[in-house]
mmCIF file as gemmi writes it, N, C-alpha and C atoms, coordinates in Angstrom:
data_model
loop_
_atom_site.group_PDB
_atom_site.id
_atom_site.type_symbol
_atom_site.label_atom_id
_atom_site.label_alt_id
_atom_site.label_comp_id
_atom_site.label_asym_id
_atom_site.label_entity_id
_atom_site.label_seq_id
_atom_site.pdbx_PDB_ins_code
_atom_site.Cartn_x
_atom_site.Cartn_y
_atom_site.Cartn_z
_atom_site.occupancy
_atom_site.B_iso_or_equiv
_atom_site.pdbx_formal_charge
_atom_site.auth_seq_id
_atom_site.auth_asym_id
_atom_site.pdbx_PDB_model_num
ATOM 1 N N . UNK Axp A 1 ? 51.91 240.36 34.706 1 0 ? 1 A 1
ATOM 2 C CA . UNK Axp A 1 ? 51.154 239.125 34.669 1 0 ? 1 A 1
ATOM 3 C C . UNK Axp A 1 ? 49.712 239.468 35.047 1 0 ? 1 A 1
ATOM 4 N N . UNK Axp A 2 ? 48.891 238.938 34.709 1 0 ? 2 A 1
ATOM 5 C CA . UNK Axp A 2 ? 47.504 239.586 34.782 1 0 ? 2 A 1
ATOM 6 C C . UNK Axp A 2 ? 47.088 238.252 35.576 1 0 ? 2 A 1
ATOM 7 N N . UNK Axp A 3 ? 45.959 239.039 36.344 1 0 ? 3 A 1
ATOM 8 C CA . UNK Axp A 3 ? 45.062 238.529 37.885 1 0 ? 3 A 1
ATOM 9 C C . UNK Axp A 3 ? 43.455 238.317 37.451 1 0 ? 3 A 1
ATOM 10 N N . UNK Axp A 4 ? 43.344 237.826 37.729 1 0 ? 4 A 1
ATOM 11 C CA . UNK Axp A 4 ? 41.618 237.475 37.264 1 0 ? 4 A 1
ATOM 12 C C . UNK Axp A 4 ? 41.084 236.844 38.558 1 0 ? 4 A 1
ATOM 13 N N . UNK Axp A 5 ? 39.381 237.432 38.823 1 0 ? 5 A 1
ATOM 14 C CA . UNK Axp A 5 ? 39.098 236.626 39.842 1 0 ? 5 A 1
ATOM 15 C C . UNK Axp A 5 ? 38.195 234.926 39.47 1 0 ? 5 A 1
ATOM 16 N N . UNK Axp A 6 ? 37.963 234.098 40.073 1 0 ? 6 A 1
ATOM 17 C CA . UNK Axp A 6 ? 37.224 233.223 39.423 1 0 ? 6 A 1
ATOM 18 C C . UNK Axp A 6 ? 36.123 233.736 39.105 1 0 ? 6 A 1
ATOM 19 N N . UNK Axp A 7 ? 35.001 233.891 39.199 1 0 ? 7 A 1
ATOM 20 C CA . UNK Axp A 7 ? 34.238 234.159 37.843 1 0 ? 7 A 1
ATOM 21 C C . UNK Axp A 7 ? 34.399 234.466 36.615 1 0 ? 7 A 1
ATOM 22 N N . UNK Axp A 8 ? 36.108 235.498 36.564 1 0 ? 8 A 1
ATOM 23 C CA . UNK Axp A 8 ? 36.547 236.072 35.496 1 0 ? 8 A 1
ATOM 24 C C . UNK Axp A 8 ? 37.014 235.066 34.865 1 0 ? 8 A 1
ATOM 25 N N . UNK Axp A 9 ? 37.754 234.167 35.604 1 0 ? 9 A 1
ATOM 26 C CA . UNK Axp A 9 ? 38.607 232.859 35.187 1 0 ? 9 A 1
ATOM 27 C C . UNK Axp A 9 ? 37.386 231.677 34.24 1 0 ? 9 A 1
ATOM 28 N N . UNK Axp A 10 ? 36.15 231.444 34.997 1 0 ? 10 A 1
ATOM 29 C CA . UNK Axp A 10 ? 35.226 230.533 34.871 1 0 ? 10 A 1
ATOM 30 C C . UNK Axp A 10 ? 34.479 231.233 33.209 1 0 ? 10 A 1
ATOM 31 N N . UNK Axp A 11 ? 34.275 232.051 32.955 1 0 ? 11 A 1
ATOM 32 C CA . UNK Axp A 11 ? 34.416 232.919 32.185 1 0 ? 11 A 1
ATOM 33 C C . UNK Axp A 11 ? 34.36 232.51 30.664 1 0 ? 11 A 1
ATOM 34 N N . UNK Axp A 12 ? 35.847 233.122 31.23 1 0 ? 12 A 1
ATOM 35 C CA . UNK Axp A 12 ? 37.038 233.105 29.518 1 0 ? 12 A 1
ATOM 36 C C . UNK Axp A 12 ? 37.984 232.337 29.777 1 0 ? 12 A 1
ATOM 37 N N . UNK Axp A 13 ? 37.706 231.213 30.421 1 0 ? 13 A 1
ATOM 38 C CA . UNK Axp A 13 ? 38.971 230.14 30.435 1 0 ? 13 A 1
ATOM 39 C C . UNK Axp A 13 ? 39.539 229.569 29.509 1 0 ? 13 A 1
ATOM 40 N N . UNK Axp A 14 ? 38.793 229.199 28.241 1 0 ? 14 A 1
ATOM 41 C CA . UNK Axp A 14 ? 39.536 229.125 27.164 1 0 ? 14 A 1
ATOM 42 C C . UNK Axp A 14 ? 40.465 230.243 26.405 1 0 ? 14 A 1
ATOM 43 N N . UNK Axp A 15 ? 40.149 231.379 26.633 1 0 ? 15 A 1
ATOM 44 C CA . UNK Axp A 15 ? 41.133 232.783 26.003 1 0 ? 15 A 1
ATOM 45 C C . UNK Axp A 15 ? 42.273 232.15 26.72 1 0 ? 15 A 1
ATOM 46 N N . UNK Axp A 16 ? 41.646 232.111 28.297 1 0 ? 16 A 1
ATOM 47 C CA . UNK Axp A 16 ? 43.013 232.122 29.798 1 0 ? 16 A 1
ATOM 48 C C . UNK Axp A 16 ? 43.98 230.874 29.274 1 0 ? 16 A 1
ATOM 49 N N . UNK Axp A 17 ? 43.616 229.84 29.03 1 0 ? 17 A 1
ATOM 50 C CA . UNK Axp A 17 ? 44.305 229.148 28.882 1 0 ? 17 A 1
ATOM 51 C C . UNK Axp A 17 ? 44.813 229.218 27.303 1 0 ? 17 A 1
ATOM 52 N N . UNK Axp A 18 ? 44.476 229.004 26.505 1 0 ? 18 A 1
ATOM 53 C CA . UNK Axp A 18 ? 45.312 229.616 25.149 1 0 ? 18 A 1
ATOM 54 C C . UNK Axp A 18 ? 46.334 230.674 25.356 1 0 ? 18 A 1
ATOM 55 N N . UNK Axp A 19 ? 46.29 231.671 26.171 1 0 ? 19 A 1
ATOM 56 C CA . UNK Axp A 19 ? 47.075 232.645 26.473 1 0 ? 19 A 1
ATOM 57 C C . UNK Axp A 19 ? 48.558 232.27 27.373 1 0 ? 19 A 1
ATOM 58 N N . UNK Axp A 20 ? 47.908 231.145 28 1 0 ? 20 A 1
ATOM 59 C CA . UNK Axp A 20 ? 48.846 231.063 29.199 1 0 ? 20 A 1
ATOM 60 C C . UNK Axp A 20 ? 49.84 229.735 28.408 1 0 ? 20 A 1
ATOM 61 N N . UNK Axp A 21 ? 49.437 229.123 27.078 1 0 ? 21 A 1
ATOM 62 C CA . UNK Axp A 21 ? 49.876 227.975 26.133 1 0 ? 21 A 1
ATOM 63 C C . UNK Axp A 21 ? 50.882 228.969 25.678 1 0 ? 21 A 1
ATOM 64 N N . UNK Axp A 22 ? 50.759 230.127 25.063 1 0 ? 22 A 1
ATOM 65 C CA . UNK Axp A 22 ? 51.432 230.566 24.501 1 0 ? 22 A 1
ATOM 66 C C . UNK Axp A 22 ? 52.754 231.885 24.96 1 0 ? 22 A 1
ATOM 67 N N . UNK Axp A 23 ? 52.472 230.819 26.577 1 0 ? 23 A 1
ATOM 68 C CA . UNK Axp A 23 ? 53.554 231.886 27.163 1 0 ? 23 A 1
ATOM 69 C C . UNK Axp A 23 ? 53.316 233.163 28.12 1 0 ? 23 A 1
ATOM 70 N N . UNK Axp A 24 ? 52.047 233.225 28.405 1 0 ? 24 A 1
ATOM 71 C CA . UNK Axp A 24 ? 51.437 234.196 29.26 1 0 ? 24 A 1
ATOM 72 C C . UNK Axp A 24 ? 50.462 234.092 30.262 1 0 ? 24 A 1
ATOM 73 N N . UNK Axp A 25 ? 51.724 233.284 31.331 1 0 ? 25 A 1
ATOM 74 C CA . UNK Axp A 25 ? 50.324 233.402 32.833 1 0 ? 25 A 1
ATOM 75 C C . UNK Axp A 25 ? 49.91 233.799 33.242 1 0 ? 25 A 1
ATOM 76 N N . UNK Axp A 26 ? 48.55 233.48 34.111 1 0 ? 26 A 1
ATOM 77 C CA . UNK Axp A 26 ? 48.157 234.51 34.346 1 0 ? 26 A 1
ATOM 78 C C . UNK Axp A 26 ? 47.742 233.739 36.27 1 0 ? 26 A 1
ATOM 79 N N . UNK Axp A 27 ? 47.369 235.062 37.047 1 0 ? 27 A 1
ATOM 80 C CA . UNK Axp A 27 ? 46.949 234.051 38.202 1 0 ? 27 A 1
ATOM 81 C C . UNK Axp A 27 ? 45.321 234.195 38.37 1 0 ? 27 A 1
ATOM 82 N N . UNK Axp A 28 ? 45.199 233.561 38.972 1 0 ? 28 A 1
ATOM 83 C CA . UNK Axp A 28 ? 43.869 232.844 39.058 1 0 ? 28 A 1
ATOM 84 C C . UNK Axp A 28 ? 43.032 233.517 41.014 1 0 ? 28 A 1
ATOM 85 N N . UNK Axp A 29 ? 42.602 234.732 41.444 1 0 ? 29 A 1
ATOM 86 C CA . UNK Axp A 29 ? 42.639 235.15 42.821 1 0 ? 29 A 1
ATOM 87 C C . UNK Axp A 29 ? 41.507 235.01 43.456 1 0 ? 29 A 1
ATOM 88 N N . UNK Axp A 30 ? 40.819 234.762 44.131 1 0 ? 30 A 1
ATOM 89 C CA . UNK Axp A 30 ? 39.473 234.806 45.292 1 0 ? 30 A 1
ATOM 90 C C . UNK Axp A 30 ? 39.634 235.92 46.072 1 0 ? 30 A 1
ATOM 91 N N . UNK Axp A 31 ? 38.387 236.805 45.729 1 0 ? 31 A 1
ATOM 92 C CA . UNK Axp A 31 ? 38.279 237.798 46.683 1 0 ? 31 A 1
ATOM 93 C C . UNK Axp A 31 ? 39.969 238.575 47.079 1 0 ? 31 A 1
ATOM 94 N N . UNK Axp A 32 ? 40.264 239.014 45.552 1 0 ? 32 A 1
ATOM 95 C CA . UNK Axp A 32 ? 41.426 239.503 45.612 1 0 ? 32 A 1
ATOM 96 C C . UNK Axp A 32 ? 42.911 239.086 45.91 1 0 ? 32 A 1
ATOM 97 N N . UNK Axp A 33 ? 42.895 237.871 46.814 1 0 ? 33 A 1
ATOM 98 C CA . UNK Axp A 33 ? 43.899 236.989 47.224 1 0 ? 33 A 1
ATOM 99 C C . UNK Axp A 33 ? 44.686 236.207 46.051 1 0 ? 33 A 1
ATOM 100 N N . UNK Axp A 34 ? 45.513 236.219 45.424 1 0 ? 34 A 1
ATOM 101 C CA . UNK Axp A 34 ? 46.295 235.148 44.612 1 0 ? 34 A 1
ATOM 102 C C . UNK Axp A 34 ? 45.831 233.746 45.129 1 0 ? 34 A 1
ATOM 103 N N . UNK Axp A 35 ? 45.741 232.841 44.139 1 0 ? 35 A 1
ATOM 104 C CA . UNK Axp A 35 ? 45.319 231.572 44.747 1 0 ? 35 A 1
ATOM 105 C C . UNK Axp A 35 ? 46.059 230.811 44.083 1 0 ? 35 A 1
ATOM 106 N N . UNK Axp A 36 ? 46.221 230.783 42.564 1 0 ? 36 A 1
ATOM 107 C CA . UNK Axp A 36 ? 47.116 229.65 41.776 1 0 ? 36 A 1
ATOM 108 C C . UNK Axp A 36 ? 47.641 231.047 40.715 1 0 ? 36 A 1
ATOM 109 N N . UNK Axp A 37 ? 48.826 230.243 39.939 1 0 ? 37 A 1
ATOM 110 C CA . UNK Axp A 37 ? 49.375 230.591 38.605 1 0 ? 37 A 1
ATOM 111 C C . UNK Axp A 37 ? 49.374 229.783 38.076 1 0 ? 37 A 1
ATOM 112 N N . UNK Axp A 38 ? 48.202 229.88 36.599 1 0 ? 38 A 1
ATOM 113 C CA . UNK Axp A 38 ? 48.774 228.984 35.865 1 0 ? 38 A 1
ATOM 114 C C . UNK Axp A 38 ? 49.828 229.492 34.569 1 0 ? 38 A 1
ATOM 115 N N . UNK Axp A 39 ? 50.444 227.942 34.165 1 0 ? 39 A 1
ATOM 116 C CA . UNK Axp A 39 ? 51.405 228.614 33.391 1 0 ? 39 A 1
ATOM 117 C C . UNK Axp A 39 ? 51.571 227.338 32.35 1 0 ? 39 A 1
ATOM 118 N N . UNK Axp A 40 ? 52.31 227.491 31.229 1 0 ? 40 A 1
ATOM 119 C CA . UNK Axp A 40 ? 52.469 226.242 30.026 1 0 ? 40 A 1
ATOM 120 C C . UNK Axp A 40 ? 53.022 225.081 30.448 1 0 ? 40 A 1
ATOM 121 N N . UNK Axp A 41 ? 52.973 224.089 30.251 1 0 ? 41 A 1
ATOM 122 C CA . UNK Axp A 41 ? 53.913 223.022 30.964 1 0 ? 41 A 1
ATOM 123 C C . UNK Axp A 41 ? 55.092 222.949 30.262 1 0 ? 41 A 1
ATOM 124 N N . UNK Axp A 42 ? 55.281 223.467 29.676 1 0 ? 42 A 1
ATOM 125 C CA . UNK Axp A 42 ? 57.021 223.394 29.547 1 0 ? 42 A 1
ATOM 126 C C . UNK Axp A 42 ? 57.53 224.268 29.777 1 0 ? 42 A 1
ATOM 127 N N . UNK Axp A 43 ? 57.16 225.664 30.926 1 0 ? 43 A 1
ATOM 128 C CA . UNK Axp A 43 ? 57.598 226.22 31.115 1 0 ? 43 A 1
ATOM 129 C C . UNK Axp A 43 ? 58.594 225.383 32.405 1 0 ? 43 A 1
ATOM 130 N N . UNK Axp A 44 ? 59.652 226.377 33.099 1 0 ? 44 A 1
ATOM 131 C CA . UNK Axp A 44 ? 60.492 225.799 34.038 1 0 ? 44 A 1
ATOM 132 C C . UNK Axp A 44 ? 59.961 226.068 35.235 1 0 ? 44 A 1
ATOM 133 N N . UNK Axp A 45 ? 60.003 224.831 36.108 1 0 ? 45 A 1
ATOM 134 C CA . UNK Axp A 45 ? 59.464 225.48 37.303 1 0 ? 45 A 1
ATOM 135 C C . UNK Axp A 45 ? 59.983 226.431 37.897 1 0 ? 45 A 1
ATOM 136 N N . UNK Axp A 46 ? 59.753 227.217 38.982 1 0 ? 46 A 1
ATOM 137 C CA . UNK Axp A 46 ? 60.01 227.939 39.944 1 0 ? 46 A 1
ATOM 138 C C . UNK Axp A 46 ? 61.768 227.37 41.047 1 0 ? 46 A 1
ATOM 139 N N . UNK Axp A 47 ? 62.72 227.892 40.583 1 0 ? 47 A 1
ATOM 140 C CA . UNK Axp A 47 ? 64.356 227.426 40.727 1 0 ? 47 A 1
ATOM 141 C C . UNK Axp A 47 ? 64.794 226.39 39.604 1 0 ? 47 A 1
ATOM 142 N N . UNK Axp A 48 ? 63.657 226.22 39.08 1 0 ? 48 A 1
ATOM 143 C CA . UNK Axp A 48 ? 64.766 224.931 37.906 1 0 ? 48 A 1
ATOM 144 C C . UNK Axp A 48 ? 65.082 225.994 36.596 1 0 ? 48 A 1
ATOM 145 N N . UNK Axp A 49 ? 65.197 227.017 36.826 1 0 ? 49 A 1
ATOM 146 C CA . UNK Axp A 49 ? 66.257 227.522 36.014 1 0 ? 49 A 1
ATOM 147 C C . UNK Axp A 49 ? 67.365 227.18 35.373 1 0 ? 49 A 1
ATOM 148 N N . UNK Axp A 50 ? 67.876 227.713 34.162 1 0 ? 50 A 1
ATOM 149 C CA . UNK Axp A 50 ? 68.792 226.477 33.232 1 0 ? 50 A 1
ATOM 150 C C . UNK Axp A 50 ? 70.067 227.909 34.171 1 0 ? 50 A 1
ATOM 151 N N . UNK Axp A 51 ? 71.128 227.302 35.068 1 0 ? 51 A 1
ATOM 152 C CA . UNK Axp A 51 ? 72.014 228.163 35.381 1 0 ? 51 A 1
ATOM 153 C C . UNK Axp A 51 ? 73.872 228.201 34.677 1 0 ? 51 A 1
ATOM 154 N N . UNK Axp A 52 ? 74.218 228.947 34.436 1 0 ? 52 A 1
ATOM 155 C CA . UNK Axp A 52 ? 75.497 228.898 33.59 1 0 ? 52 A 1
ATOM 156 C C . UNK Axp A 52 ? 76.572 229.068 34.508 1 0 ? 52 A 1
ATOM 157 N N . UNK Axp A 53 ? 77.548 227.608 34.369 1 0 ? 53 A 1
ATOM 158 C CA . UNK Axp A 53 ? 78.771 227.505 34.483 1 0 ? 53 A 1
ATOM 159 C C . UNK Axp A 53 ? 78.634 226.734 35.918 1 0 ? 53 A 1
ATOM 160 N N . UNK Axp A 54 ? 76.94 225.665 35.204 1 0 ? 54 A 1
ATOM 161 C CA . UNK Axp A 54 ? 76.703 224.355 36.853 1 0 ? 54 A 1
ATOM 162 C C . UNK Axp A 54 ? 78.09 223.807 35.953 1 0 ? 54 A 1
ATOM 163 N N . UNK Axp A 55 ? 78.679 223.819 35.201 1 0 ? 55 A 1
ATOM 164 C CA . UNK Axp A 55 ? 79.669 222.433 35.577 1 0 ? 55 A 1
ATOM 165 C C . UNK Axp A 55 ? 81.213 222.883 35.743 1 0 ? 55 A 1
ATOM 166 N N . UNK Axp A 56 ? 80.881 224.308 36.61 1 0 ? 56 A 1
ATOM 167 C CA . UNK Axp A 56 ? 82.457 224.663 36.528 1 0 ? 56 A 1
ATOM 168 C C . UNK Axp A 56 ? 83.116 223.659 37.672 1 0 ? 56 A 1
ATOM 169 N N . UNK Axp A 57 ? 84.24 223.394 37.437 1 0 ? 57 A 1
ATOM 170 C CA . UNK Axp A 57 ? 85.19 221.983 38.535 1 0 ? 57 A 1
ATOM 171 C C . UNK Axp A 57 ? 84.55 220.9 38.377 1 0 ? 57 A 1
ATOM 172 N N . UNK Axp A 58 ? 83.865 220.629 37.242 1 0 ? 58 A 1
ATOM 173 C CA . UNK Axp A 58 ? 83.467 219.014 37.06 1 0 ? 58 A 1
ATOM 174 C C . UNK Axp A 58 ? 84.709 218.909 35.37 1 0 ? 58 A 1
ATOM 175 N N . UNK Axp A 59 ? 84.829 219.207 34.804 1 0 ? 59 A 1
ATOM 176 C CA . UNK Axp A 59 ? 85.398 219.322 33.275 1 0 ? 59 A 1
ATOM 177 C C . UNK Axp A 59 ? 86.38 219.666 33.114 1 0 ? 59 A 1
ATOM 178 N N . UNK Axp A 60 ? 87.827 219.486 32.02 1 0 ? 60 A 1
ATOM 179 C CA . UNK Axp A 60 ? 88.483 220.83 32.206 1 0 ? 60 A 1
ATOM 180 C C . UNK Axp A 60 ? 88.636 220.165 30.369 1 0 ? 60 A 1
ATOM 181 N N . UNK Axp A 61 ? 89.382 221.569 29.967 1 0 ? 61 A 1
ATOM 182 C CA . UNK Axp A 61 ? 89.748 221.406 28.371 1 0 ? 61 A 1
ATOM 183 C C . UNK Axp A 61 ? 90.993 221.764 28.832 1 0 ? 61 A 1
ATOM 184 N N . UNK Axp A 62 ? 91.705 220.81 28.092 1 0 ? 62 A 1
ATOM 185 C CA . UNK Axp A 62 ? 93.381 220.998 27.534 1 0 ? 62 A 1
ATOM 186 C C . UNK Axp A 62 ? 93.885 222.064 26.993 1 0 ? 62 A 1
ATOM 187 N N . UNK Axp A 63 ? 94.791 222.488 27.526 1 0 ? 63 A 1
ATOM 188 C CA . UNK Axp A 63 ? 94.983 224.018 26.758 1 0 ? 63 A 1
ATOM 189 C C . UNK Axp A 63 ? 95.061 223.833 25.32 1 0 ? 63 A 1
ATOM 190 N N . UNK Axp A 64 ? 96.151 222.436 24.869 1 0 ? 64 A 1
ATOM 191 C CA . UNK Axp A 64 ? 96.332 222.469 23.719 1 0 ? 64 A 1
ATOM 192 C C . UNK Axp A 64 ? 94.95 222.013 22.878 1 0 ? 64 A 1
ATOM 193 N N . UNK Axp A 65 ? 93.984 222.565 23.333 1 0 ? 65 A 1
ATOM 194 C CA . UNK Axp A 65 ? 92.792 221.816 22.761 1 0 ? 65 A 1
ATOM 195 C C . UNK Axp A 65 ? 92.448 221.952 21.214 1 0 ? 65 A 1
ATOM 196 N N . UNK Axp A 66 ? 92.728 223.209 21.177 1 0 ? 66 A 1
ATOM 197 C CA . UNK Axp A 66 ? 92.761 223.818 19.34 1 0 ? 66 A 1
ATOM 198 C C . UNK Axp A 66 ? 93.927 222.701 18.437 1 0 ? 66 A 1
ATOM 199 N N . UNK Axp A 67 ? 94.591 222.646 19.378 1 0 ? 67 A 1
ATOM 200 C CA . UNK Axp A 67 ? 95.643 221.711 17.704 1 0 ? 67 A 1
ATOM 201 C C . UNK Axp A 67 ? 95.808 220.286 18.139 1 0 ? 67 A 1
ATOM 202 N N . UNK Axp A 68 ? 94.77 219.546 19.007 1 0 ? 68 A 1
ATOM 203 C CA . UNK Axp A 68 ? 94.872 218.084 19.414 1 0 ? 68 A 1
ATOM 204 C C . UNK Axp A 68 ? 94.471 217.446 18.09 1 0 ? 68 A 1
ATOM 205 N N . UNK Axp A 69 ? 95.043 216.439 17.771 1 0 ? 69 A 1
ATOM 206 C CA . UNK Axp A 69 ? 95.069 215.618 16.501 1 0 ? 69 A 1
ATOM 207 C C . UNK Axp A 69 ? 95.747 216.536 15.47 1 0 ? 69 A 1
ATOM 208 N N . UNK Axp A 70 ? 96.492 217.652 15.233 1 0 ? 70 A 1
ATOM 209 C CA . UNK Axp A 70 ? 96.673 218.171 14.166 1 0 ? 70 A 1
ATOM 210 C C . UNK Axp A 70 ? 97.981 217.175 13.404 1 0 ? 70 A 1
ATOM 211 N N . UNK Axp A 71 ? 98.554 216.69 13.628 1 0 ? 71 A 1
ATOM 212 C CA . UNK Axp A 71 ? 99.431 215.705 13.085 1 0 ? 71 A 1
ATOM 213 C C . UNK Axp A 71 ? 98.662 214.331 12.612 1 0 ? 71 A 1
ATOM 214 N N . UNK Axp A 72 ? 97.63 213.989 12.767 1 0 ? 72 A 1
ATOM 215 C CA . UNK Axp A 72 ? 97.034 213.022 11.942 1 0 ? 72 A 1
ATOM 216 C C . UNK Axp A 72 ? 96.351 213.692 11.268 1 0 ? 72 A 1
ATOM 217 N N . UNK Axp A 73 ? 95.549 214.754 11.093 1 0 ? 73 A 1
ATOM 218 C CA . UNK Axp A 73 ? 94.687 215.154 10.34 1 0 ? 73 A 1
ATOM 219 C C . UNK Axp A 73 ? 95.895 215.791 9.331 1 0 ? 73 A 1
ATOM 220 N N . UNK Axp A 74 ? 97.171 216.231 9.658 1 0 ? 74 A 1
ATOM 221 C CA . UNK Axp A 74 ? 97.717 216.455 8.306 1 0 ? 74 A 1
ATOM 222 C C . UNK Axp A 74 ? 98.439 215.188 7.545 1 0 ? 74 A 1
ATOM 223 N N . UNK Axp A 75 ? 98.434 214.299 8.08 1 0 ? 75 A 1
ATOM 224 C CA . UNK Axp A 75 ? 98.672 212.81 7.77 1 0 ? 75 A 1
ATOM 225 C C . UNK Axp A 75 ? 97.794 212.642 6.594 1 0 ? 75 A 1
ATOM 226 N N . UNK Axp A 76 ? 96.369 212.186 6.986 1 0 ? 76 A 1
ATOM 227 C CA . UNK Axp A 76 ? 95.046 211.991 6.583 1 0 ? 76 A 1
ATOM 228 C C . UNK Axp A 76 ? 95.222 212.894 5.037 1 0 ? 76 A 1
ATOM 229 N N . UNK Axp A 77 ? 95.095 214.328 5.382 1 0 ? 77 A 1
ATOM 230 C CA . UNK Axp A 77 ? 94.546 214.954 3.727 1 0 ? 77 A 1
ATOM 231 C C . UNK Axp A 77 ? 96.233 215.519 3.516 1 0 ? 77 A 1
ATOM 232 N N . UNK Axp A 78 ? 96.979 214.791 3.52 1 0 ? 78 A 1
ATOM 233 C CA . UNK Axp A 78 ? 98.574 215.243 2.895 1 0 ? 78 A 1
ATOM 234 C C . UNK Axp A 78 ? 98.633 216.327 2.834 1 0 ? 78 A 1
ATOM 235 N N . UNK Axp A 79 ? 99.01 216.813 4.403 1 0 ? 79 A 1
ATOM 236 C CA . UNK Axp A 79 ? 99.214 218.261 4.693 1 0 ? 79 A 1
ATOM 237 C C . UNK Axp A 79 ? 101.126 218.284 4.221 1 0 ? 79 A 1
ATOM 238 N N . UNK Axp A 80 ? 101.476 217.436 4.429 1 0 ? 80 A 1
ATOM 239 C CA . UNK Axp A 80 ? 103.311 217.012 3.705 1 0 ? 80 A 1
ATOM 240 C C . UNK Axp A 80 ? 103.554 217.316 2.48 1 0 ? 80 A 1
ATOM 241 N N . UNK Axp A 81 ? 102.304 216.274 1.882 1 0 ? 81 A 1
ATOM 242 C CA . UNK Axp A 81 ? 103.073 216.254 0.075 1 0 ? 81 A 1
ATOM 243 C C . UNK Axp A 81 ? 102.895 217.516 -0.906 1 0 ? 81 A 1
């Protein structure tokens, strides 16, 4: 992630920000210190991460889940005749 000091920022802030639109923040430092990051707004904040398997013990699937309805659907397109 690339560091710029403000003057550098005050600058080329339009590059900085086009850059940082398209996915590449950058931070913004005083006298070497980090001060801000900016970043796209639709990026995710900082823990709102999309995490896999938030809904484990809220849901469950039926084992028989693959052949639920299979007796009407062979009803329906005359899986019989």
């Amino acid at each position: 992630m690339e560091t710029v000091n403000i003057h550098q920022a005050k600058t080329h802030l339009s590059r900085l920000v086009e850059q940082a639109a398209q996915g590449e923040p950058f931070v913004i430092a005083k006298a070497g210190r980090p001060l801000v990051k900016v970043t796209p707004l639709d990026a995710p904040a900082a823990g709102q991460v999309r995490r896999l398997g938030f809904l484990v013990g809220e849901i469950s699937v039926p084992d028989d889940f693959d052949r639920m309805g299979c007796e009407e659907i062979e009803r329906l397109f005359g899986g019989g005749a």
